[in-house]
C-alpha positions as CSV (number, residue, x, y, z in Angstrom):
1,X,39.5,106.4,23.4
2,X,40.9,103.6,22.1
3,X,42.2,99.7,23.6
4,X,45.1,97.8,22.3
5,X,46.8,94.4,22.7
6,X,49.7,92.1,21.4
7,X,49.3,89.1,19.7
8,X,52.6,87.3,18.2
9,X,53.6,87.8,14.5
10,X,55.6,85.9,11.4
11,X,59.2,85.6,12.6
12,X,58.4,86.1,16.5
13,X,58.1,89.6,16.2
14,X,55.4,91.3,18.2
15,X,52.4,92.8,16.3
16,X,50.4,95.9,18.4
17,X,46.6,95.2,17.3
18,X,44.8,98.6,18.1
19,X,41.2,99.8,18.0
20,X,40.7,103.5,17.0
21,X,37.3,104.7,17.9
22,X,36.9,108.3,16.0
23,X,34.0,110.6,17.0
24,X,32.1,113.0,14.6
25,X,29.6,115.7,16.1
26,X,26.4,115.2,15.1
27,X,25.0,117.9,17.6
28,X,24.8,118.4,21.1
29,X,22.7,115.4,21.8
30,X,24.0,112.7,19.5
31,X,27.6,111.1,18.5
32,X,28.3,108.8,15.6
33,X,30.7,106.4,16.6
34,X,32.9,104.3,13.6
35,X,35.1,101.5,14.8
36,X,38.2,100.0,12.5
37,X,41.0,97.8,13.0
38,X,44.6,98.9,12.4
39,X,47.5,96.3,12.5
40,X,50.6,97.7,13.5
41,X,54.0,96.6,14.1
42,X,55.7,97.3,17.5
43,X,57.9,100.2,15.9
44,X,55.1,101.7,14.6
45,X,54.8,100.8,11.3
46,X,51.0,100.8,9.7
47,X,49.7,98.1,8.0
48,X,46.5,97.2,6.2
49,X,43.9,95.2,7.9
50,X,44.0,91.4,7.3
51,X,41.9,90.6,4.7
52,X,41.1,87.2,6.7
53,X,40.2,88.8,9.8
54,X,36.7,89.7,11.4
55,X,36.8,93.5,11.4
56,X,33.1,94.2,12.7
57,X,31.3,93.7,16.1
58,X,32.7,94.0,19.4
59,X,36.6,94.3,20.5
60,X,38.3,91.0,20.7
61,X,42.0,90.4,22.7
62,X,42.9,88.4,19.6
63,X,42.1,88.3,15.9
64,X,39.5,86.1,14.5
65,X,40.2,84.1,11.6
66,X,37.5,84.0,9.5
67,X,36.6,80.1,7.4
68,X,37.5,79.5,4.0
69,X,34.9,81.2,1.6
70,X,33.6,77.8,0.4
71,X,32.9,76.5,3.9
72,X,30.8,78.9,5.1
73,X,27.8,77.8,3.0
74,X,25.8,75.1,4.1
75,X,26.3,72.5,1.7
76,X,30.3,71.7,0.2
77,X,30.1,68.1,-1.5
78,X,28.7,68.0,-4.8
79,X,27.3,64.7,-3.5
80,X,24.1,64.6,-4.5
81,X,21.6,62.0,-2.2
82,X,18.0,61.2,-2.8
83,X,17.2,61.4,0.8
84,X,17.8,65.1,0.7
85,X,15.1,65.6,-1.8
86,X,12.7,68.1,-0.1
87,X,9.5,67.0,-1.2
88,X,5.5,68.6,-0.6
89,X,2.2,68.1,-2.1
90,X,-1.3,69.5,-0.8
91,X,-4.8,69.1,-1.8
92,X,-5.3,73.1,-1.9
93,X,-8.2,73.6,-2.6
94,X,-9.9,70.4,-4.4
95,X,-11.7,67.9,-3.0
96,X,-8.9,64.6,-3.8
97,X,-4.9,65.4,-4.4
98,X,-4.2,64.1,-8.0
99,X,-1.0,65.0,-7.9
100,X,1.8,62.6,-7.7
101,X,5.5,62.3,-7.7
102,X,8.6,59.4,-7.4
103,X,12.1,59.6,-6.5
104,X,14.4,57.0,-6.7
105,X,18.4,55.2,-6.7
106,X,17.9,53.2,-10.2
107,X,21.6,52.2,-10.0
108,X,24.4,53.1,-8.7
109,X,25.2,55.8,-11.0
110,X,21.6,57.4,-11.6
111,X,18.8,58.8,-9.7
112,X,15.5,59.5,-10.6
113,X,13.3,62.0,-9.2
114,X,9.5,62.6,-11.3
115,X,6.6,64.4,-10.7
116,X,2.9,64.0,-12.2
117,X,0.2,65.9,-12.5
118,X,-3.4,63.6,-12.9
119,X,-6.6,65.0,-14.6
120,X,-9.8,63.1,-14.6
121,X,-8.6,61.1,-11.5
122,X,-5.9,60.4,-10.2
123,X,-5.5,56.8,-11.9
124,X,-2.7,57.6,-14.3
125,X,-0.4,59.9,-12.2
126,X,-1.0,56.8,-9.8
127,X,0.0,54.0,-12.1
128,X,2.8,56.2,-14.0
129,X,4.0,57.3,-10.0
130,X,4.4,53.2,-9.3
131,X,5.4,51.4,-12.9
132,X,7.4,54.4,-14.7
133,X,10.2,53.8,-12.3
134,X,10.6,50.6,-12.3
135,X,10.2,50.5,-16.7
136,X,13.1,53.1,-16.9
137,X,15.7,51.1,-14.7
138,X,14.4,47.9,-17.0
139,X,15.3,49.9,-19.5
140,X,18.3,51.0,-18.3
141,X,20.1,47.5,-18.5
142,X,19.5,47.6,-22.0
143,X,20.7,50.2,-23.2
144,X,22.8,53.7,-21.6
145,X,21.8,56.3,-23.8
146,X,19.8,58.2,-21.2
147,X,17.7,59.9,-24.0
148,X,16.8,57.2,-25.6
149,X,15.4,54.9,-22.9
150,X,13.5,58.3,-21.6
151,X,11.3,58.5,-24.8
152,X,11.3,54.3,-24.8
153,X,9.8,54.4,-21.3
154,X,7.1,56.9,-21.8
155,X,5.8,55.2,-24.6
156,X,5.9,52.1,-23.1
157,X,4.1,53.6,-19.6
158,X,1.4,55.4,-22.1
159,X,0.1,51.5,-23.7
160,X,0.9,49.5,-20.7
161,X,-1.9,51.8,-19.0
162,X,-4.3,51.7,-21.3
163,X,-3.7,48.4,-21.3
164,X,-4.3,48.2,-17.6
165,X,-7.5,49.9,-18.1
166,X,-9.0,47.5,-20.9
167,X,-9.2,45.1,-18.7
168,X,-11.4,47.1,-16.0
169,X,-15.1,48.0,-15.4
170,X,-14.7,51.6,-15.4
171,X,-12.9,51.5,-19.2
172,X,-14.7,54.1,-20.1
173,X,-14.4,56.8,-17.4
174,X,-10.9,55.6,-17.1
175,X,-9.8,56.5,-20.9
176,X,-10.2,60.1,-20.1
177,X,-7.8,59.7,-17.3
178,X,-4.6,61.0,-17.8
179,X,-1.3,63.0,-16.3
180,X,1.5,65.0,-17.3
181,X,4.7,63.7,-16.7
182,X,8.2,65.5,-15.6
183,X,11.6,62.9,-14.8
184,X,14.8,64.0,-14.0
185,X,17.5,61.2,-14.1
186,X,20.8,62.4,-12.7
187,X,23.7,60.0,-13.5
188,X,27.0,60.3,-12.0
189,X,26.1,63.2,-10.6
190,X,26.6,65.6,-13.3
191,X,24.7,64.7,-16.1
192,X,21.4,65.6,-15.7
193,X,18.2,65.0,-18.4
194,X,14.6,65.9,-17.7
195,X,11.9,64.8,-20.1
196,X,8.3,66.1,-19.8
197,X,5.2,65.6,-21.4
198,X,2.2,68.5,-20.8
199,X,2.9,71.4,-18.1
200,X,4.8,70.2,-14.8
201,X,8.1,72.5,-14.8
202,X,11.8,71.4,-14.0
203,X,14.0,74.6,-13.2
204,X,17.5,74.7,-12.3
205,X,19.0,77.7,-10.2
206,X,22.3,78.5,-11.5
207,X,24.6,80.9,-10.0
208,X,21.4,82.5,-8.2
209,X,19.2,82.4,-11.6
210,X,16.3,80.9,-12.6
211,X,16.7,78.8,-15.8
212,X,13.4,76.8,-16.9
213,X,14.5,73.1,-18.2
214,X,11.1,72.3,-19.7
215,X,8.3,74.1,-21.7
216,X,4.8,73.5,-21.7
217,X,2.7,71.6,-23.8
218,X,-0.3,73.5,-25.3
219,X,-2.0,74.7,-28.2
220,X,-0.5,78.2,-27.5
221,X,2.8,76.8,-29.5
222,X,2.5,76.7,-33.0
223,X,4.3,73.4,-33.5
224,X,1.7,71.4,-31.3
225,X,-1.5,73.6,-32.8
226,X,-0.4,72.7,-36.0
227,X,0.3,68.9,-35.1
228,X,-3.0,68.9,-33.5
229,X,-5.0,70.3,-36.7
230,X,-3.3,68.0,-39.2
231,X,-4.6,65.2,-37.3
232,X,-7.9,66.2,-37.4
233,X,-8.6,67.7,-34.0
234,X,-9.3,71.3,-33.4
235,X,-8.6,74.2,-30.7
236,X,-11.4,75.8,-28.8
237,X,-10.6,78.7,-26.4
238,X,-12.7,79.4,-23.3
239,X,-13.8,82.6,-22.0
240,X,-10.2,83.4,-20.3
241,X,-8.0,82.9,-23.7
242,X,-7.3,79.1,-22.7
243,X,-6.7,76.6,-25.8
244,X,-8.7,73.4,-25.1
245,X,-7.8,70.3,-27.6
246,X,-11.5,69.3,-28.8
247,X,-12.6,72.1,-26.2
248,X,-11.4,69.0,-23.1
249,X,-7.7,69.2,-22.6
250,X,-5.2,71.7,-21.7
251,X,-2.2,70.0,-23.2
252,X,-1.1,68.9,-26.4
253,X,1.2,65.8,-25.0
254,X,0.2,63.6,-21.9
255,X,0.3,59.9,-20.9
256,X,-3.5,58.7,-21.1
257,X,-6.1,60.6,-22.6
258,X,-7.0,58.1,-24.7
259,X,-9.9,59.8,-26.1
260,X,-8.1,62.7,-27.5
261,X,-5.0,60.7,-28.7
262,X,-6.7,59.9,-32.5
263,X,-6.3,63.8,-32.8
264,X,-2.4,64.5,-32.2
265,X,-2.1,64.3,-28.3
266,X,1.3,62.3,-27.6
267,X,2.9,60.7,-25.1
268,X,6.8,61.6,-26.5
269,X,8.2,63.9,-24.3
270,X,10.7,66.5,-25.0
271,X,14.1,65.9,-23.6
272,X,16.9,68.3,-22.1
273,X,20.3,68.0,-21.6
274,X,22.1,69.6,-18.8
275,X,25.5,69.3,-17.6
276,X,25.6,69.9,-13.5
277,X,27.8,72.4,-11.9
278,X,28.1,71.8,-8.4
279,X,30.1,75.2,-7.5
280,X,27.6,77.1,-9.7
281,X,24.2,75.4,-9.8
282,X,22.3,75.3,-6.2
283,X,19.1,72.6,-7.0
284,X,16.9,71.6,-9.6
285,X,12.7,72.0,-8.5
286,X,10.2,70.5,-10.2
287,X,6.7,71.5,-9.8
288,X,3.2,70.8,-10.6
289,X,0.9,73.7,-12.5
290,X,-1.2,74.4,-9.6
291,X,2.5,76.4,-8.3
292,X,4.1,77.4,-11.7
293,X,0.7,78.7,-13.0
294,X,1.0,80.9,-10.4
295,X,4.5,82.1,-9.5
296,X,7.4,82.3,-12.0
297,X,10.6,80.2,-12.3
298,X,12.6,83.2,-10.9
299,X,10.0,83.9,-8.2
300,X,10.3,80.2,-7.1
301,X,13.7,79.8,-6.7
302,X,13.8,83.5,-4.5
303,X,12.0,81.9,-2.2
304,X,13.9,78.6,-2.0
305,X,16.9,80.5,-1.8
306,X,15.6,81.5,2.0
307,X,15.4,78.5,3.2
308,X,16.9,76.4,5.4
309,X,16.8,72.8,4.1
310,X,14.9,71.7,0.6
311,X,12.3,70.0,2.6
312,X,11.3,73.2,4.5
313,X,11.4,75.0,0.8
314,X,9.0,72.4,-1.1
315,X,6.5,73.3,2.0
316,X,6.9,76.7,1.8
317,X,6.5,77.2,-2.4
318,X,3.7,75.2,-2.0
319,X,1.9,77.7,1.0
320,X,2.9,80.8,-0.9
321,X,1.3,79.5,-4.1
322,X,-1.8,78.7,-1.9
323,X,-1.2,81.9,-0.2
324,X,-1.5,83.7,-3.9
325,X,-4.9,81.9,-4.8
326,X,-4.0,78.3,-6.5
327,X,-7.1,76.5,-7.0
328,X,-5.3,73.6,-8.0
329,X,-3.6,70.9,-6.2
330,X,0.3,71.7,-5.5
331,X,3.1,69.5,-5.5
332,X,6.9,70.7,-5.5
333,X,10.5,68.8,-5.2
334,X,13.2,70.8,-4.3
335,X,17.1,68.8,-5.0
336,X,19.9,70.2,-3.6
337,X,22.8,70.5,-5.8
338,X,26.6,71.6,-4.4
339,X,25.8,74.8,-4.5
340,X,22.9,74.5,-2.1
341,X,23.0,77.9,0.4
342,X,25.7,79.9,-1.5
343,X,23.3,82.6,-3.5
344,X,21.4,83.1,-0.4
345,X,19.3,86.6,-0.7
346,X,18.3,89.0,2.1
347,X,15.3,88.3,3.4
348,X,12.4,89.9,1.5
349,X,8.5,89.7,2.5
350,X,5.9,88.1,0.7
351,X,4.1,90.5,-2.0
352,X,1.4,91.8,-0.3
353,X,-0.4,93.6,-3.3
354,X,-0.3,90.6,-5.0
355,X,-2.0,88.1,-2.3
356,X,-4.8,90.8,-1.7
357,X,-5.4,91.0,-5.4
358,X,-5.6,86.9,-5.2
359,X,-8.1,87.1,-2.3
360,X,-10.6,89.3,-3.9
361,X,-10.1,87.2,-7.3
362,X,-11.0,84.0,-5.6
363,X,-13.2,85.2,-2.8
């Protein structure tokens, strides 16, 4: 059985579109039915199928055009906006959210978007959440050398908070207050530059892969045990193989912590350098440890890749951490490059075996 109709070709000539339908025998009960399109001129002349038309579903009277590739993803411009920063944090399972983060227009040509992860209270990610902004753009008028007013600034932030604490009546329980500290500034666009000090993660998705833009601070690297040791602190490890500086911090760098700074802890953060591609690179994310001490870079960005909008992915990479047994307060930004929506995956479930194994970890 098949159906045909006419449709009008280059030059005015007449072009016969047919569906074949060809039957196979699968028995006496059941029949496999395969559909394809043919394109035919009116003398009878075979043709290949058009590569731009929609050759599956249902029979159509006339052909359907399909879009260009690039416009059928969700997001074309390489614009890049801060409003359309998908942003999350949750308590989890603690009693007060330490966890902090920033995102802001600086100038015209650079946005900032930050994310900080407080310890002993939450008074340093607060202050660094509220002043490091505003000391970066200061900076900024300065000087233009992106690295260089990122390594000015977090010095600057570390002193003007303790000197912020001198001043108060909980100096002491405030000097062991302290954060990590992850900024991305994003000028013109392209030229991306995330510095971090202790264990929040920046990673970019490029081309569908997970590519980590930061690397923790710990005593686990040789280059900050050894910094650590030569200026007279030491490493203790606790009974799951953690390294503790002076057996009470998890980091080797940090803003705060003044107790621990006489023995190596910095607040110089480590800087990288990333040139944007808006066809290839779909958003950067940056998250706190309570989600990437749980789930890997590659496993975060599978599951942004599902989603809709970054706003409905920062939510739903901070349940799936919870969902795997994070004990920690989780905070994620999610910020959509121009390549937002193109390496969309298939859907794939949640791991099961994993979350079960979480459960009877943490009761």
């Amino acid at each position: 059985m098949s159906a045909t109709a006419f449709v009008l070709g280059r030059h005015g000539r007449a072009i016969l579109t047919r569906t074949v339908r060809h039957h196979q025998c699968l028995g006496p009960f059941a029949q496999l039915s395969a559909t394809r399109d043919l394109t035919m001129t009116a003398v009878g002349r075979r043709a290949l199928p058009r590569a731009d038309w929609d050759t599956l579903g249902i029979w159509l009277d006339e052909p359907v055009a399909l879009p260009p590739l690039s416009a059928r993803y969700t997001r074309t411009s390489s614009a890049v906006a801060a409003s359309a920063t998908g942003c999350a944090s949750h308590t989890g399972k603690r009693r007060e959210n330490e966890d902090r983060f920033a995102i802001s227009r600086l100038s015209e040509d650079v946005l900032l978007f930050a994310i900080f992860d407080g310890h002993g209270g939450d008074s340093a990610a607060e202050f660094c959440s509220k002043k490091l902004p505003y000391l970066i753009q200061r900076n900024l008028i300065q000087e233009s050398e992106l690295e260089s007013v990122l390594k000015k600034s977090f010095i600057q932030i570390d002193s003007y908070f303790l000197e912020s604490i001198s001043t108060t009546e909980e100096e002491e329980e405030l000097l062991s207050s302290g954060t990590t500290a992850t900024v991305a500034l994003l000028r013109n666009e392209t030229e991306l530059l995330v510095a971090t000090v202790g264990d929040s993660r920046a990673v970019l998705c490029r081309a569908g892969k997970a590519e980590c833009l930061t690397e923790d601070h710990n005593a686990r690297r040789k280059d900050e045990r050894q910094r650590i040791q030569e200026s007279g602190g030491f490493i203790e490890w606790n009974s799951v193989g953690e390294p503790y500086v002076n057996g009470r911090l998890a980091m080797t760098r940090s803003i705060g912590d003044f107790q621990v700074k006489p023995y190596g802890v910095i607040a110089l953060p480590e800087i990288t350098t990333v040139n944007v591609d808006h066809n290839s690179d779909s958003f950067l994310v940056l998250t706190t440890d309570g989600v990437s001490g749980i789930m890997d870079s590659q496993e975060m960005c599978e599951i942004i890749k599902k989603c809709q909008d970054p706003s409905e992915a920062a939510y739903i990479v901070n349940d799936q951490a919870l969902q795997y047994g994070s004990q920690d307060n989780v905070t994620t930004l999610v910020i959509p490059f121009g390549a937002w929506g193109k390496y969309k995956n298939a859907f794939r479930s949640s791991n099961f075996g994993r979350m079960m194994v979480a459960s009877c970890r943490w009761g």
